[in-house]
PANUKE-702716 format. One record per residue (C-alpha): x, y, z; residue in one letter; residue number from 1. Coordinates in steps of 0.1 Angstrom, whole numbers, plus 5000, padded with zeros to 4 digits. Layout:
N
ATOM / X / Y / Z / a / NUM
...
END
This chain:
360
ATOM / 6511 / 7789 / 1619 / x / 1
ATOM / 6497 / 7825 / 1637 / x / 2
ATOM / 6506 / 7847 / 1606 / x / 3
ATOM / 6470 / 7841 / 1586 / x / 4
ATOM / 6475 / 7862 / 1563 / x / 5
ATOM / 6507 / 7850 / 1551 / x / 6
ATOM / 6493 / 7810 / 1553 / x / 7
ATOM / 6464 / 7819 / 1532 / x / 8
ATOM / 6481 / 7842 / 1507 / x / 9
ATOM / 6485 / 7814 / 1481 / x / 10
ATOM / 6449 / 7819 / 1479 / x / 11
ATOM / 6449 / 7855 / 1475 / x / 12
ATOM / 6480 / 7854 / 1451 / x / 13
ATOM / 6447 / 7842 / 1428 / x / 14
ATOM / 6433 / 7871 / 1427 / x / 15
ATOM / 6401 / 7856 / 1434 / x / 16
ATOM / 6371 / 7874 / 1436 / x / 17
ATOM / 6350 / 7842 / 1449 / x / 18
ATOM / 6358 / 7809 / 1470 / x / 19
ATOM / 6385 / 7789 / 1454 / x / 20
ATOM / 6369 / 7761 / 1428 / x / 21
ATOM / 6392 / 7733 / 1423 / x / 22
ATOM / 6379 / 7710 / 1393 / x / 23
ATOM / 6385 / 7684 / 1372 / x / 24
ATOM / 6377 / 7640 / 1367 / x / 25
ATOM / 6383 / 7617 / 1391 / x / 26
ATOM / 6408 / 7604 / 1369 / x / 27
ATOM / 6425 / 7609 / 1338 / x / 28
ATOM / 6416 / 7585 / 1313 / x / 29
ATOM / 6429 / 7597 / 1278 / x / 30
ATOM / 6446 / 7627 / 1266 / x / 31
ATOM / 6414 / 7633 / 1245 / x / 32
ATOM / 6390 / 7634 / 1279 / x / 33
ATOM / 6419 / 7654 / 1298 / x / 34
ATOM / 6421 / 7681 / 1275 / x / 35
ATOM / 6382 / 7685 / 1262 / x / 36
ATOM / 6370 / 7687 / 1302 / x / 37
ATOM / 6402 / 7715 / 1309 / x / 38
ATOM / 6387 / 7733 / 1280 / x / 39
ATOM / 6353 / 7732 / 1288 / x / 40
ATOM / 6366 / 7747 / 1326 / x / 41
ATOM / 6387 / 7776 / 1313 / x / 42
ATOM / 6373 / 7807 / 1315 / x / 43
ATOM / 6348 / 7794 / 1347 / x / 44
ATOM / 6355 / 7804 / 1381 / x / 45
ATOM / 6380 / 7770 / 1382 / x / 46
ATOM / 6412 / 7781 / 1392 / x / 47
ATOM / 6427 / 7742 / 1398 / x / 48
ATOM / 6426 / 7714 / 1372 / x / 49
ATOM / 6424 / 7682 / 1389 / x / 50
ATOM / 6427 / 7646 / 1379 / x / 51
ATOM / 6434 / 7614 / 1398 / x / 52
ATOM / 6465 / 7599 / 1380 / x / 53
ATOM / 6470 / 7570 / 1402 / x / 54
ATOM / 6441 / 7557 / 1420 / x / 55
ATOM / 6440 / 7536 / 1453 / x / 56
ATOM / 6420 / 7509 / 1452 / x / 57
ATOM / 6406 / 7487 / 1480 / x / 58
ATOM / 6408 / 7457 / 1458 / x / 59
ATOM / 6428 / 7448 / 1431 / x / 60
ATOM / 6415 / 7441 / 1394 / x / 61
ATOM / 6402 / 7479 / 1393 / x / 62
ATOM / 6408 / 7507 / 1372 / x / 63
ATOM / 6443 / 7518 / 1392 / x / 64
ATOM / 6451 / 7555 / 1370 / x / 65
ATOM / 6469 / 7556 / 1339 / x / 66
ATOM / 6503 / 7566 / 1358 / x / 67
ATOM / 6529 / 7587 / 1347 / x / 68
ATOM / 6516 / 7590 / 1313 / x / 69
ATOM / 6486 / 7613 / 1326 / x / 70
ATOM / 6512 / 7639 / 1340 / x / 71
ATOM / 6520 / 7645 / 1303 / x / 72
ATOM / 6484 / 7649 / 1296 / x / 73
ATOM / 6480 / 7671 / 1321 / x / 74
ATOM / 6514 / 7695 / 1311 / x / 75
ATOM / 6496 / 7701 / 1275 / x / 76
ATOM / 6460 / 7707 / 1296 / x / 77
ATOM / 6482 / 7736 / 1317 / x / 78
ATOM / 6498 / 7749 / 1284 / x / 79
ATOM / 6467 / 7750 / 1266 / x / 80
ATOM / 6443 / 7768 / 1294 / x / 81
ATOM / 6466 / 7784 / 1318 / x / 82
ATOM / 6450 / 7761 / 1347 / x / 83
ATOM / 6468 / 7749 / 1375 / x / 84
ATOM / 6476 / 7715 / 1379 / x / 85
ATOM / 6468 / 7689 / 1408 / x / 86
ATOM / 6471 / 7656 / 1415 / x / 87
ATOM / 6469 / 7631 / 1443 / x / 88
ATOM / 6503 / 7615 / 1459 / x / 89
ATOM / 6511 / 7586 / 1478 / x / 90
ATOM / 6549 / 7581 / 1483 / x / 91
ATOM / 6580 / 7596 / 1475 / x / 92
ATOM / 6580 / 7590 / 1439 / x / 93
ATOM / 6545 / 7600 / 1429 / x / 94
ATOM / 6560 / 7634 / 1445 / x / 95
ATOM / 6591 / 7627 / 1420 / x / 96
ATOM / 6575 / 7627 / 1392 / x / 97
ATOM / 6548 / 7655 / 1402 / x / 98
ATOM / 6576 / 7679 / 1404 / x / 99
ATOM / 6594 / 7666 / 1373 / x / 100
ATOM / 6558 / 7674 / 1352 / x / 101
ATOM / 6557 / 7707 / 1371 / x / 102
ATOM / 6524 / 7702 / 1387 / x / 103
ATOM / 6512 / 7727 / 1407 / x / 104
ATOM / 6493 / 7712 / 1434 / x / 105
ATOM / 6496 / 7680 / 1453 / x / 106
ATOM / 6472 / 7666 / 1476 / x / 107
ATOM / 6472 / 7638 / 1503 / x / 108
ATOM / 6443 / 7613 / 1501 / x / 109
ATOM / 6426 / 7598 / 1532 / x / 110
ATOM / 6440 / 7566 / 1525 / x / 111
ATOM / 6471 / 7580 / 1530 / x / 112
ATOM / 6468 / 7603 / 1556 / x / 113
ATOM / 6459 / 7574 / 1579 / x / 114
ATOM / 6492 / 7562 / 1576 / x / 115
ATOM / 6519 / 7588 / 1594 / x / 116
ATOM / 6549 / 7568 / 1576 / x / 117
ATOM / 6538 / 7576 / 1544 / x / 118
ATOM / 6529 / 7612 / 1554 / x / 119
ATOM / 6563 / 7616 / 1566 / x / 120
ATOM / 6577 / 7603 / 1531 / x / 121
ATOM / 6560 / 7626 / 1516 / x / 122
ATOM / 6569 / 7654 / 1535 / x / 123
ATOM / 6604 / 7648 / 1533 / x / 124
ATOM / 6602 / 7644 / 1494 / x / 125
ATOM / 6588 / 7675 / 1496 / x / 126
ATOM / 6613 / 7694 / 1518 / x / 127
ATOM / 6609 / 7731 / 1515 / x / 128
ATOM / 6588 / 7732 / 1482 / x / 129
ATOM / 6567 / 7761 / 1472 / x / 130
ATOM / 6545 / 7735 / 1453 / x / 131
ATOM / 6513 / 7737 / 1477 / x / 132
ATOM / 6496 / 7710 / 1494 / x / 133
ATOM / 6469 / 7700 / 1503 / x / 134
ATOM / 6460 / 7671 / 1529 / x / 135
ATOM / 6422 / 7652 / 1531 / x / 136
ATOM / 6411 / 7636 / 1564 / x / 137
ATOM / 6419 / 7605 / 1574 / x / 138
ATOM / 6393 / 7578 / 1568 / x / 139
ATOM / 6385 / 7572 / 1597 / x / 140
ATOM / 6372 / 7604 / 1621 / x / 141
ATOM / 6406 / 7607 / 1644 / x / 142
ATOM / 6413 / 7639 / 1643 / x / 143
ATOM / 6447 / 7635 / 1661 / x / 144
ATOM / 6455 / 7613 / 1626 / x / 145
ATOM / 6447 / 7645 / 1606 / x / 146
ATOM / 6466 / 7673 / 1628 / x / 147
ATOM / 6494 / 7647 / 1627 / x / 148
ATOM / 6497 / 7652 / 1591 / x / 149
ATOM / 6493 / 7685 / 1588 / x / 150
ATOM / 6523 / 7691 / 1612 / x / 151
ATOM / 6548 / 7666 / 1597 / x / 152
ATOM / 6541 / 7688 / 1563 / x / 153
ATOM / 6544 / 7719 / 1582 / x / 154
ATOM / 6579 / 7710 / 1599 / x / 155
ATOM / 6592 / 7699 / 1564 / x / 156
ATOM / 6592 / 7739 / 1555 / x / 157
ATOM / 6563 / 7736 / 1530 / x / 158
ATOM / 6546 / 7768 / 1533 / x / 159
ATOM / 6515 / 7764 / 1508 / x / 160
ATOM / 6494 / 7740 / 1532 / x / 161
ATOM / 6455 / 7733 / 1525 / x / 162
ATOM / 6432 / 7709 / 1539 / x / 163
ATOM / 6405 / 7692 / 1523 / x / 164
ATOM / 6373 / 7677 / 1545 / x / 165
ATOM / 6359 / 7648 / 1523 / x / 166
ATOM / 6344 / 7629 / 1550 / x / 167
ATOM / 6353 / 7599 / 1571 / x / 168
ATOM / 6341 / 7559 / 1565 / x / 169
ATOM / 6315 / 7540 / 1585 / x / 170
ATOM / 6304 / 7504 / 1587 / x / 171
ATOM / 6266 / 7517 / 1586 / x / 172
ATOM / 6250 / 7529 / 1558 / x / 173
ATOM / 6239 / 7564 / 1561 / x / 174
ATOM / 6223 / 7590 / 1532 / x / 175
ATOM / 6265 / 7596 / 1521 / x / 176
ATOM / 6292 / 7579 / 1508 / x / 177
ATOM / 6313 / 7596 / 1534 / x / 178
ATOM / 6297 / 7608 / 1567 / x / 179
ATOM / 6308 / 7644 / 1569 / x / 180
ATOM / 6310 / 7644 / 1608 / x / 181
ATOM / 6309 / 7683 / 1606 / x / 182
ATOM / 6321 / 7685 / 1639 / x / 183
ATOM / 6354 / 7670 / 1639 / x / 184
ATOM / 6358 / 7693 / 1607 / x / 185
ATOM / 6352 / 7721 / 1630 / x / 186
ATOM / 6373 / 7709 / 1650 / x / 187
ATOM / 6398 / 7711 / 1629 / x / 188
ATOM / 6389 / 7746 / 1614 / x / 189
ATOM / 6393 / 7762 / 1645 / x / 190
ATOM / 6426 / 7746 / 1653 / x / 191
ATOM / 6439 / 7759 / 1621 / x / 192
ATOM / 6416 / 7790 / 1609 / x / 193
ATOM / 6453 / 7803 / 1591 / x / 194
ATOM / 6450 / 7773 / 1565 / x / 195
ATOM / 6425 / 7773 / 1541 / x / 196
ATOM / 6396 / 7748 / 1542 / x / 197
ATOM / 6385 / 7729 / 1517 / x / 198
ATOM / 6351 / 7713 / 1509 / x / 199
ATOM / 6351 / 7677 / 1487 / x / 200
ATOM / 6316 / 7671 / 1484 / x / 201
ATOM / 6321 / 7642 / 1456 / x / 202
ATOM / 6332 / 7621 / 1483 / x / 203
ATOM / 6313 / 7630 / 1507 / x / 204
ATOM / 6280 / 7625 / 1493 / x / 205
ATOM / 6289 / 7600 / 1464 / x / 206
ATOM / 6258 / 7614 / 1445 / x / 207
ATOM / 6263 / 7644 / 1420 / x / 208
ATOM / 6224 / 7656 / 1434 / x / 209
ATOM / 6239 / 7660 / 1466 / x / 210
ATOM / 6269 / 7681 / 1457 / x / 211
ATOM / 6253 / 7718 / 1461 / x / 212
ATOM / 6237 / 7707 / 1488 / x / 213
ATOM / 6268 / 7697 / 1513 / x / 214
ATOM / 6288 / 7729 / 1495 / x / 215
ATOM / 6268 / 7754 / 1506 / x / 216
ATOM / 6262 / 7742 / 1537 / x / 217
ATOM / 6306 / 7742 / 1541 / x / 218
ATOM / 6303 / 7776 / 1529 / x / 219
ATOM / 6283 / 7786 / 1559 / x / 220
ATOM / 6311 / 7773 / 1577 / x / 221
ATOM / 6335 / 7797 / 1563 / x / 222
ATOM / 6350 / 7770 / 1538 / x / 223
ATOM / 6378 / 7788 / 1512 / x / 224
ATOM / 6366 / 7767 / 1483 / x / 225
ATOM / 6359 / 7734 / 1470 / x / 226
ATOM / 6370 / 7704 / 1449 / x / 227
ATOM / 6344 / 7689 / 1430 / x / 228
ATOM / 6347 / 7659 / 1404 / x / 229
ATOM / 6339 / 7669 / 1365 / x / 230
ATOM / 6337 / 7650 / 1333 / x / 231
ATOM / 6326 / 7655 / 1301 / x / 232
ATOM / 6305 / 7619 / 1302 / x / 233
ATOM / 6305 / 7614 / 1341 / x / 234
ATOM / 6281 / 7583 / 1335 / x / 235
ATOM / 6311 / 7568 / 1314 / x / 236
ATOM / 6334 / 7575 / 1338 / x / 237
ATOM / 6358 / 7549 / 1346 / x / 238
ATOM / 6357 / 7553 / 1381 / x / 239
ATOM / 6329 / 7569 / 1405 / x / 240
ATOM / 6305 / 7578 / 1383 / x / 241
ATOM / 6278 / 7587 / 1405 / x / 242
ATOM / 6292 / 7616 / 1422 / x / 243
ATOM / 6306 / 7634 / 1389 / x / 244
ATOM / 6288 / 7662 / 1375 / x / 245
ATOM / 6297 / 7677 / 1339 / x / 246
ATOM / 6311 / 7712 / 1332 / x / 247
ATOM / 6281 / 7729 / 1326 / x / 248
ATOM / 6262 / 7713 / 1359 / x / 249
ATOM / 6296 / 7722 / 1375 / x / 250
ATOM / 6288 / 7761 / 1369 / x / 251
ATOM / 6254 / 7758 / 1379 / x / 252
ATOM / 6265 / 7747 / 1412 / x / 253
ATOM / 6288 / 7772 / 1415 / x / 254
ATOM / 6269 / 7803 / 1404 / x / 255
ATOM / 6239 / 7795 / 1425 / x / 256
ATOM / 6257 / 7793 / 1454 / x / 257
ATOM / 6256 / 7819 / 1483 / x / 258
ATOM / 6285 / 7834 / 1496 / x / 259
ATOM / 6285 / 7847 / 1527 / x / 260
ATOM / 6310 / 7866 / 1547 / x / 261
ATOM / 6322 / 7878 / 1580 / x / 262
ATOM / 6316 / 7917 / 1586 / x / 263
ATOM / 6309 / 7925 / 1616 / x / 264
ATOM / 6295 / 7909 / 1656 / x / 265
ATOM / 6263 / 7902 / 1640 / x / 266
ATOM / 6277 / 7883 / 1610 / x / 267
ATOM / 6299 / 7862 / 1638 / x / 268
ATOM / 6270 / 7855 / 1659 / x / 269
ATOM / 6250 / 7843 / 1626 / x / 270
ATOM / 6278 / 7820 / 1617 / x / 271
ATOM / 6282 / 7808 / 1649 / x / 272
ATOM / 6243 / 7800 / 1652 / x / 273
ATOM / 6250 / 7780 / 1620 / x / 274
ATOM / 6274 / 7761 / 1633 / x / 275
ATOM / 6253 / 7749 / 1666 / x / 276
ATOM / 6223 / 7740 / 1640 / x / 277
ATOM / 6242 / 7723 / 1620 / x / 278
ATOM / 6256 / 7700 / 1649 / x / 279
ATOM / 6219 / 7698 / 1655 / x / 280
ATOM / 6206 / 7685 / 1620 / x / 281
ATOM / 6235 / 7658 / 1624 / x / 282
ATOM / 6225 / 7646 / 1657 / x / 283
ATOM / 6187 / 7643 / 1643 / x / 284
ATOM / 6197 / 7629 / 1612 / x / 285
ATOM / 6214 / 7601 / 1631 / x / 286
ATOM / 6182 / 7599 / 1662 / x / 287
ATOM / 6162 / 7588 / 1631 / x / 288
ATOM / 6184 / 7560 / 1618 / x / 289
ATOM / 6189 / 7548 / 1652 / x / 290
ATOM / 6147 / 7547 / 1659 / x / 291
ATOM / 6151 / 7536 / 1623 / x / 292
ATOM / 6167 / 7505 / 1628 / x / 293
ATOM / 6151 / 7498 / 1662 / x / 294
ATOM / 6117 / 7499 / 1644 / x / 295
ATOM / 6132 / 7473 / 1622 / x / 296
ATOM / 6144 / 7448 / 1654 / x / 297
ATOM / 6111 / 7455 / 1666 / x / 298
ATOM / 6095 / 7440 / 1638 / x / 299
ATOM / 6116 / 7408 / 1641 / x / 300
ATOM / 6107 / 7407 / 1678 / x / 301
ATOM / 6067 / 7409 / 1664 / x / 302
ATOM / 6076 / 7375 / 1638 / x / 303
ATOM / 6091 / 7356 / 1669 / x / 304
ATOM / 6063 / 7365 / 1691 / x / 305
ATOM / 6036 / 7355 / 1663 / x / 306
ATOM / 6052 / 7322 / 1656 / x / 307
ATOM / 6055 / 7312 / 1694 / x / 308
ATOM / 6017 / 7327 / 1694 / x / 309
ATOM / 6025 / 7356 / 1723 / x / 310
ATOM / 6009 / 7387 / 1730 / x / 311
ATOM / 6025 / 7418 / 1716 / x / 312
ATOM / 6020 / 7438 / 1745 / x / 313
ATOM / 6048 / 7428 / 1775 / x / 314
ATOM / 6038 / 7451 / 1805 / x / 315
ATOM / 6062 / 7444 / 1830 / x / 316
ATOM / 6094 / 7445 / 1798 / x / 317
ATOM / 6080 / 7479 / 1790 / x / 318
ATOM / 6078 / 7489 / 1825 / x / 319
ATOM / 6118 / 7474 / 1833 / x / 320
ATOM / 6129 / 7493 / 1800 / x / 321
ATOM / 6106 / 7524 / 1814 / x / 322
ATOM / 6124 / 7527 / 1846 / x / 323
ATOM / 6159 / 7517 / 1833 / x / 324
ATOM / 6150 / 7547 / 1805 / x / 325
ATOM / 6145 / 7574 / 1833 / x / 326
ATOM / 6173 / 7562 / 1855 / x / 327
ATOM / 6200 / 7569 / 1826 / x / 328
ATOM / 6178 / 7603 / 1811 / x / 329
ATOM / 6183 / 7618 / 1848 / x / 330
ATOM / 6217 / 7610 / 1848 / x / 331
ATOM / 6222 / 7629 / 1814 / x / 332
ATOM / 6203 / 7659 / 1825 / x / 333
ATOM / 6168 / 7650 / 1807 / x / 334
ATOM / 6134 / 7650 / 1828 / x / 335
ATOM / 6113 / 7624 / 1840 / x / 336
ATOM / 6083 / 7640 / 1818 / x / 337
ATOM / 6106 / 7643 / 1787 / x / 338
ATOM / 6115 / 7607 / 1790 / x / 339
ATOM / 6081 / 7589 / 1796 / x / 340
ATOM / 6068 / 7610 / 1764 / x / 341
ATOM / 6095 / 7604 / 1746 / x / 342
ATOM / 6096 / 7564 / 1749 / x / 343
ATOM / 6057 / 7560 / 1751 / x / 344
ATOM / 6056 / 7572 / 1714 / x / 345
ATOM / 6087 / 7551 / 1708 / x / 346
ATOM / 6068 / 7522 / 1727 / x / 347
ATOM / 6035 / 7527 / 1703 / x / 348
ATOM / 6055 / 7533 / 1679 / x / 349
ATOM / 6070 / 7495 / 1681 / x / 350
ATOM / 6036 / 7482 / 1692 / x / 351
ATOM / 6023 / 7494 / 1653 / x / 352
ATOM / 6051 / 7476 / 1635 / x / 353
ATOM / 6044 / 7445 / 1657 / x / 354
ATOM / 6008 / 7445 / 1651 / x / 355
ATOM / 6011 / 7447 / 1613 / x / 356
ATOM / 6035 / 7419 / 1610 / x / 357
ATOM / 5999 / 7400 / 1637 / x / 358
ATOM / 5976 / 7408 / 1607 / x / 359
ATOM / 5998 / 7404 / 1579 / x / 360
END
């Protein structure tokens, strides 16, 4: 994979004159909702129709996809607009009847990319096609899980490859659906800058109010495009509704957004800056949930101590948990003076929420 030009020409066999917009529902769920959101994308800067046709659940009783019936849908949508077509597969015969209905792109969710015997099914069902591909991130952040996939594709002779970053799963809630861990992405971007990179905000953020947000900060990154959930009636939708936008919102998003590009050493040290901020913003993003949810077991500590009638303040604790504190900050390059200010306003800080839970 050294040739970039030649890994990234299904791209510019588009003709595009902006980064690649891939858009459609989440799934297809009539021919009538198919074919009205295709038409309302025709003539935008989509270039890719997409719809889910079978969808994974993590319990059974949901809405699963229509099935096969949706490629047909999707045939007449491609007839009718000139769109390509792409849909999500998980084994061998989703791939079957993908190339039977002529679709024109097929991607690999994270539910199956965790899963290297399923990849490899794939891949082998695809032996050698020109269809391309295009494979998410595993959902859980091992990036070994990811390359894995992309090189059992790869050795299969399938020369369109694409990967799509839609985030990885956590136990903890955070402000997405999907923690982006920008860094593994990265990562993985630099391990393969000759495929293009895809952004899925959708599922990343889970909230349609989020979606511009998380785009153009993958842009900065040097992203090729993006795939991003539209519906005519995303509040109707019959599956994630919250993150879908509608057509019209969809080209709002994608006309105000700021494309930047790579000319020259300056450009590359501006990207690069972005890059080392952006690992920043993460790291203070997650500082704050952590002191967050200590101010929270902090609290509780405050109820047990007013029940059991006990003073809030615990000198020699705060001094053990002092000295333990500048022990493991010199061992992690940080200095005395950074640590005693930085855990004394963490100590009031504790001391506040304990006294409000005295006097409430």
């Amino acid at each position: 994979m050294k040739d970039k030009k030649a890994m990234k020409s299904w791209i510019s066999e588009l003709n595009l004159s902006h980064p690649l917009v891939i858009a459609g529902p989440c799934s297809a769920e009539t021919e009538e909702q198919v074919l009205k959101t295709a038409m309302e994308l025709k003539g935008s800067n989509v270039s890719i129709f997409r719809a889910g046709i079978w969808k994974p659940r993590t319990r059974p009783g949901g809405f699963e996809g229509v099935g096969e019936i949706g490629l047909k849908w999707l045939q007449k949508a491609k007839a009718e607009t000139g769109l390509l077509m792409a849909i999500e597969v998980a084994n061998a015969h989703h791939v079957q009847l993908a190339l039977e209905h002529d679709i024109d792109v097929l991607w690999i969710g994270a539910r199956t990319t965790v899963n290297p015997f399923a990849v490899q099914e794939i891949a082998d069902a695809l032996q050698n096609t020109d269809k391309i591909v295009l494979v998410k991130n595993p959902v859980n952040p091992d990036l070994s899980l990811w390359i894995g996939a992309v090189e059992r594709l790869h050795n299969a002779g399938i020369k369109k490859l694409g990967i799509i970053h839609r985030g990885f799963s956590t136990y903890e809630k955070t402000k997405y659906r999907n923690n982006p861990e920008w860094q593994i992405a990265i990562d993985m971007q630099h391990k393969y800058a000759d495929l293009p990179f895809i952004i899925d905000p959708s599922h990343i953020t889970g909230k349609r109010d989020m979606i511009f947000q998380v785009t153009q900060e993958a842009l900065d990154l040097n992203y090729d495009g993006m795939i991003i959930e539209t519906h005519i009636d995303p509040d109707n939708a019959w599956s994630d509704a919250a993150q879908q936008v509608t057509p019209t919102q969809l080209k709002d998003i994608v006309s105000n957004l700021i494309i930047r590009k790579e000319t020259d050493d300056a450009d590359d040290y501006q990207q690069n800056l972005l890059k080392l901020r952006l690992q920043i913003d993460e790291f203070d993003s997650k500082l704050l949930e952590v002191i967050g949810k200590r101010m929270k077991v902090a609290e509780s500590i405050g109820a047990l101590k007013k029940e059991k009638n006990v003073a809030v303040l615990q000198n020699k604790r705060w001094n053990e948990v002092l000295e333990k504190m500048i022990s493991d900050g010199n061992q992690k390059g940080l200095s005395e003076e950074f640590i005693v200010q930085f855990f004394k306003a963490i100590h009031q800080e504790s001391i506040a929420h304990q006294e409000k839970i005295f006097n409430s």
